[in-house]
MARTOR-886409 format. One record per residue (C-alpha): x, y, z. Coordinates in steps of 0.25 Angstrom, whole numbers, padded with zeros to 4 digits, always signed. Layout:
// residues N
XYZ
...
// end
This chain:
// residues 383
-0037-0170+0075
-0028-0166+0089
-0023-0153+0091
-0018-0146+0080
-0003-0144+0080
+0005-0131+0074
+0019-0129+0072
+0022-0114+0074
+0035-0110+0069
+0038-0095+0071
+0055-0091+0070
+0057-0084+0083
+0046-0080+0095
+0053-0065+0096
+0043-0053+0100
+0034-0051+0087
+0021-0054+0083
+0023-0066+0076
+0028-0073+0089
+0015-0069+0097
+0007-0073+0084
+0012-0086+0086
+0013-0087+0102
-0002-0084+0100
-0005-0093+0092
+0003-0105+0099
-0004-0103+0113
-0017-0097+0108
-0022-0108+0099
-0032-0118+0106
-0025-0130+0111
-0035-0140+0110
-0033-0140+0096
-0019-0133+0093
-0004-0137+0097
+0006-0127+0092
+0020-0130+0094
+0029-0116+0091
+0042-0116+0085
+0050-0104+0086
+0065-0099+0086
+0074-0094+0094
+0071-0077+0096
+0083-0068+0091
+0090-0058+0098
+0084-0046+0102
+0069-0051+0098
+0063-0053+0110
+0057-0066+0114
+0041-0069+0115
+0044-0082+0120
+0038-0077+0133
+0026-0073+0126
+0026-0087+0122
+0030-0094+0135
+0018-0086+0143
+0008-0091+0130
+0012-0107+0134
+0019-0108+0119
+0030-0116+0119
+0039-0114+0107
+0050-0125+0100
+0061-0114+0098
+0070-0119+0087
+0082-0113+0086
+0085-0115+0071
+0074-0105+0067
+0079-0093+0067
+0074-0079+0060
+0087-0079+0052
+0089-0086+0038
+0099-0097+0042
+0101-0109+0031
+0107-0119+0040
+0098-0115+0053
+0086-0114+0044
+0087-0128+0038
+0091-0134+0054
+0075-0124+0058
+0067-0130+0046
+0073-0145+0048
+0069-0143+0064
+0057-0137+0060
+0053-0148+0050
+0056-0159+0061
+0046-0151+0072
+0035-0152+0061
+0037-0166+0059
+0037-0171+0074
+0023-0160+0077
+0016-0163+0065
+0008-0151+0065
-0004-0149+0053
+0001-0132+0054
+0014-0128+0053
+0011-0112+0054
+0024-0102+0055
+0028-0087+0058
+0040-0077+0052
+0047-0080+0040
+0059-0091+0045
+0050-0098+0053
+0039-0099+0042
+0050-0104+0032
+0055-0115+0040
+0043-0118+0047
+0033-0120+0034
+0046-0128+0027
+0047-0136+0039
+0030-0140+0041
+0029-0141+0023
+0041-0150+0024
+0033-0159+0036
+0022-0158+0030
+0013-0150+0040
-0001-0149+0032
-0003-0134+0035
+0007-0123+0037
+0006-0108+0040
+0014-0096+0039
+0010-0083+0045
+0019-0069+0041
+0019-0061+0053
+0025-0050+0043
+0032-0052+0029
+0048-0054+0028
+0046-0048+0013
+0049-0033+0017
+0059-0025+0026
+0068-0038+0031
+0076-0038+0020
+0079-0034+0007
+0073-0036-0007
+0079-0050-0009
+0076-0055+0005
+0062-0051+0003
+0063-0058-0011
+0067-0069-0005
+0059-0070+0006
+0045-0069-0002
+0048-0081-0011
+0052-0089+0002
+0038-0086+0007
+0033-0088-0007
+0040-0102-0006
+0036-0104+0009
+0019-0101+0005
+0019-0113-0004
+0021-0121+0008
+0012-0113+0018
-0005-0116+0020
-0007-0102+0024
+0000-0090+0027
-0003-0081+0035
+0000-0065+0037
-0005-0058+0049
-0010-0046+0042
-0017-0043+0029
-0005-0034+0024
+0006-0045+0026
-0002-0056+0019
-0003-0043+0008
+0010-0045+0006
+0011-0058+0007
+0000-0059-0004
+0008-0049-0011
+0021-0056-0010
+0015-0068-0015
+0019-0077-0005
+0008-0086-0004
-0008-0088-0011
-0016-0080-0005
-0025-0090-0002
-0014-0095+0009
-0013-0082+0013
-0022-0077+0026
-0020-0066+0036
-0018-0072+0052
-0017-0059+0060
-0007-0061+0072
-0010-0068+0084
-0011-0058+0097
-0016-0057+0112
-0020-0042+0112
-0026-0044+0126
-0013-0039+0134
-0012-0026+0127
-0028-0023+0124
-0027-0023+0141
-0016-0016+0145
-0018-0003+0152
-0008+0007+0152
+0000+0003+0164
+0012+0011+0163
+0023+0001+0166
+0032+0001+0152
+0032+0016+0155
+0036+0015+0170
+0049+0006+0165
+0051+0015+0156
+0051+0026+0163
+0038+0034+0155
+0027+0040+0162
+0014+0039+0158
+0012+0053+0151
+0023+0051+0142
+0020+0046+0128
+0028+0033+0124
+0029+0028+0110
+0034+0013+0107
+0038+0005+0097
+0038-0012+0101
+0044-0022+0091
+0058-0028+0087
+0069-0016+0083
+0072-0025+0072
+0073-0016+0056
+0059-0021+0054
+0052-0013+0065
+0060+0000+0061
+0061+0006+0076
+0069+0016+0069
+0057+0023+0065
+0052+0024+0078
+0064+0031+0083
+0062+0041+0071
+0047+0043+0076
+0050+0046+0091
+0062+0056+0087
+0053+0061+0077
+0042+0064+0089
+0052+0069+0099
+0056+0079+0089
+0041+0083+0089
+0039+0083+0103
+0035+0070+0108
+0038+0068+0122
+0035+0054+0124
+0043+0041+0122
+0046+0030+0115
+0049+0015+0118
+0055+0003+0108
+0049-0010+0115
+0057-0020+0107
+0072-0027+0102
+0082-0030+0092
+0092-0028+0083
+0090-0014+0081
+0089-0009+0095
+0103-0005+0098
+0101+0003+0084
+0088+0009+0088
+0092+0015+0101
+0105+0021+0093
+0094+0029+0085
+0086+0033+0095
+0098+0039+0102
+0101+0046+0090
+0087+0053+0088
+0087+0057+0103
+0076+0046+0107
+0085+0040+0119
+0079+0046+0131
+0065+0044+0122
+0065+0031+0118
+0066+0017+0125
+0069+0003+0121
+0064-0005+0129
+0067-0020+0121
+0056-0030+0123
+0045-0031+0131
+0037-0040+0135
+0026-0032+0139
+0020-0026+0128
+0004-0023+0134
+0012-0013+0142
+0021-0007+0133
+0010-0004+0124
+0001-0002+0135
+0011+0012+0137
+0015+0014+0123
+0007+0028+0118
+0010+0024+0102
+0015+0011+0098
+0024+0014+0085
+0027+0002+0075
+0039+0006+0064
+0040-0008+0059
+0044-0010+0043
+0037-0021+0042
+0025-0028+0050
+0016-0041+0048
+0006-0038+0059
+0014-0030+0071
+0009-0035+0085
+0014-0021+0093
+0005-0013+0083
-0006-0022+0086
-0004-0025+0102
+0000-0008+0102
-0017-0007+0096
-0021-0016+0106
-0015-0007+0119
-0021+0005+0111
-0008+0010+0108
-0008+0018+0096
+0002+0013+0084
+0009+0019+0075
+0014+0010+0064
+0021+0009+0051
+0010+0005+0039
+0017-0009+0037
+0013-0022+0035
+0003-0028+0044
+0001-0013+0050
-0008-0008+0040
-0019-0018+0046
-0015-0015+0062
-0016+0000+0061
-0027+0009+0053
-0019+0023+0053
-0026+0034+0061
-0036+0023+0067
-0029+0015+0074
-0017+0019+0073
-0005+0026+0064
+0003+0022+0052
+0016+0027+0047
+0028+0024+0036
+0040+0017+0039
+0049+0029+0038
+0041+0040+0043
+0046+0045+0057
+0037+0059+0053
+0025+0049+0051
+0028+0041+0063
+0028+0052+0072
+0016+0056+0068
+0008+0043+0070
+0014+0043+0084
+0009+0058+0088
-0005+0053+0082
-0005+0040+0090
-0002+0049+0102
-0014+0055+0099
-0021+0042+0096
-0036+0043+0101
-0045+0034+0108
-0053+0029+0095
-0039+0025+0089
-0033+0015+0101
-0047+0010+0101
-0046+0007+0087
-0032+0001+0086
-0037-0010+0101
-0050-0014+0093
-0043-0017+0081
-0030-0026+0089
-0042-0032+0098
-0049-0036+0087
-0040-0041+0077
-0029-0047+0085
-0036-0055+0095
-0029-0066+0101
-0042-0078+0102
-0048-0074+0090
-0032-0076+0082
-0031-0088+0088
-0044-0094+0085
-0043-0091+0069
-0030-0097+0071
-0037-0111+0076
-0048-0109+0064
-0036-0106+0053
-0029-0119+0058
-0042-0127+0058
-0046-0121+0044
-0031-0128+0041
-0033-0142+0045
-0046-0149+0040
-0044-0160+0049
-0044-0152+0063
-0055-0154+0071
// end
């Protein structure tokens, strides 16, 4: 047979792990034997944009429009029909989707076209702190419905496909763990250079504690405010920086004034430079709710920035508390304060640690290459 042809389908390419995952995987498969054709949506306000990330990769996307992140019946039905209509003039063997709408449709839309195998990947889980009970209720017997018609599923840690066992939502035999899909070489390389401090204003003696990702409920930056008040009361006399957007900004700079962070504390939106913000972060703090597999934590390690987490989801397989790195609640300031004097003091032995571990288990040829095999194993007839 030719080249192997994939439909991607992923809801929107805004800045996450699950749009370099894909991004990834659509340049870095070998062409002689792969064709991938993306199809995303349009990125909502205040989410940042990887389309550049795309653009400088050679990828290409079909934006559609219709699929949105939102539910919407009528726009939903308009998405599935437009995606049912892609998959009959490609005619791909794979159909393989990423986040919850765009797995929806897209598996619909390739079971209903009769694509011979199709694929999901949870980057995360919808079932916990999205919504309430009902919602989550809801949400699993769709998945439930939705691996009935899915070859494999895939979670890109041991702890979501946990819970996705625990949930029911597919056979286990279906079920496989695909870690995510990353080129750690920029941050592995990047000496400490200086120049995200220099905008900012910071000299090089001065301790700077960050905090990169969406400011969206989820990620709970309100906790990291609580943590930096907390360590300015006990003396810190460093900074801190938010590297991200969204619909909680306006809310989150209110509260930082309100704890007397303002001259302390800098949002700095998006960035498309992360090598060199880690590269002058000295603690990188993740405060999510909720993770799959958390691309900052794991590009943070890489950069030998220490992390200070919160032991949720996909964490628990990234970080090991004291060894290469530091674990807290999701409600303790007192306990995050305290993991951020201690990856202050974070030793040699430690960074080393946390880089071997990104290095090894994230790299970006060997991904991509049990990608092709997975694909191969798939499809008997590929040659």
């Amino acid at each position: 047979m030719g080249r192997v042809k994939i439909l991607r389908v992923i809801a929107r390419l805004n800045i996450g792990g699950p749009a370099v995952h894909v991004i990834n995987l659509c340049a870095g498969l070998d062409a002689q034997h792969f064709e991938t054709t993306l199809v995303c949506g349009d990125v909502g306000l205040h989410e940042g944009d990887m389309g550049y990330l795309a653009v400088a990769a050679g990828v290409q996307p079909v934006v559609m429009p219709t699929l949105q992140r939102a539910i919407a019946p009528i726009t939903d039905l308009v998405a599935l029909w437009q995606l049912f209509q892609l998959v009959r003039r490609i005619r791909p063997p794979i159909g393989a989707t990423h986040t919850f709408k765009a797995g929806a449709l897209g598996r619909v839309a390739a079971w209903l076209a009769g694509v011979p195998v199709r694929l999901h990947t949870f980057h995360g889980h919808v079932f916990q702190g999205y919504g309430g009970g009902l919602q989550s209720m809801l949400i699993v017997q769709l998945e439930r419905a939705l691996g009935r018609l899915t070859t494999r599923v895939f979670g890109v840690s041991q702890l979501v496909n946990a819970e996705l066992q625990a949930h029911r939502i597919v056979p286990a035999a279906k079920l496989q763990v695909f870690p995510v899909v990353l080129d750690l070489a920029p941050f592995a390389t990047a000496a400490r250079r200086g120049t995200f401090r220099a905008e900012l204003g910071i000299d090089a003696g001065t301790a700077l504690v960050g905090n990169i990702g969406r400011l969206v409920p989820i990620k709970n930056q309100a906790l990291f405010l609580e943590i930096a008040a907390l360590l300015v009361q006990r003396g810190f006399g460093g900074k801190f920086v938010l590297v991200g957007d969204g619909e909680l900004r306006v809310e989150l700079e209110q509260r930082a004034q309100a704890l007397k962070l303002a001259d302390r504390i800098y949002f700095c939106g998006w960035r498309r430079d992360l090598a060199g913000v880690l590269a002058d972060l000295n603690v990188m703090v993740n405060t999510s709710l909720n993770e799959g597999t958390p691309v900052a934590i794991i590009e943070a390690m890489a950069a030998r920035v220490p992390v200070v987490a919160t032991a949720v989801g996909g964490v628990p397989d990234l970080v090991t508390h004291g060894s290469t790195g530091f674990l807290l609640p999701t409600e303790s300031a007192a306990a995050g304060a305290d993991a951020v004097e201690a990856a202050l003091r974070a030793d040699v032995a430690l960074l080393d640690r946390a880089q071997r571990f990104a290095l090894e288990n994230y790299n970006l040829q060997h991904s991509l290459r049990r990608a092709e095999a997975l694909y191969r194993s798939l499809l008997p007839n590929f040659e």
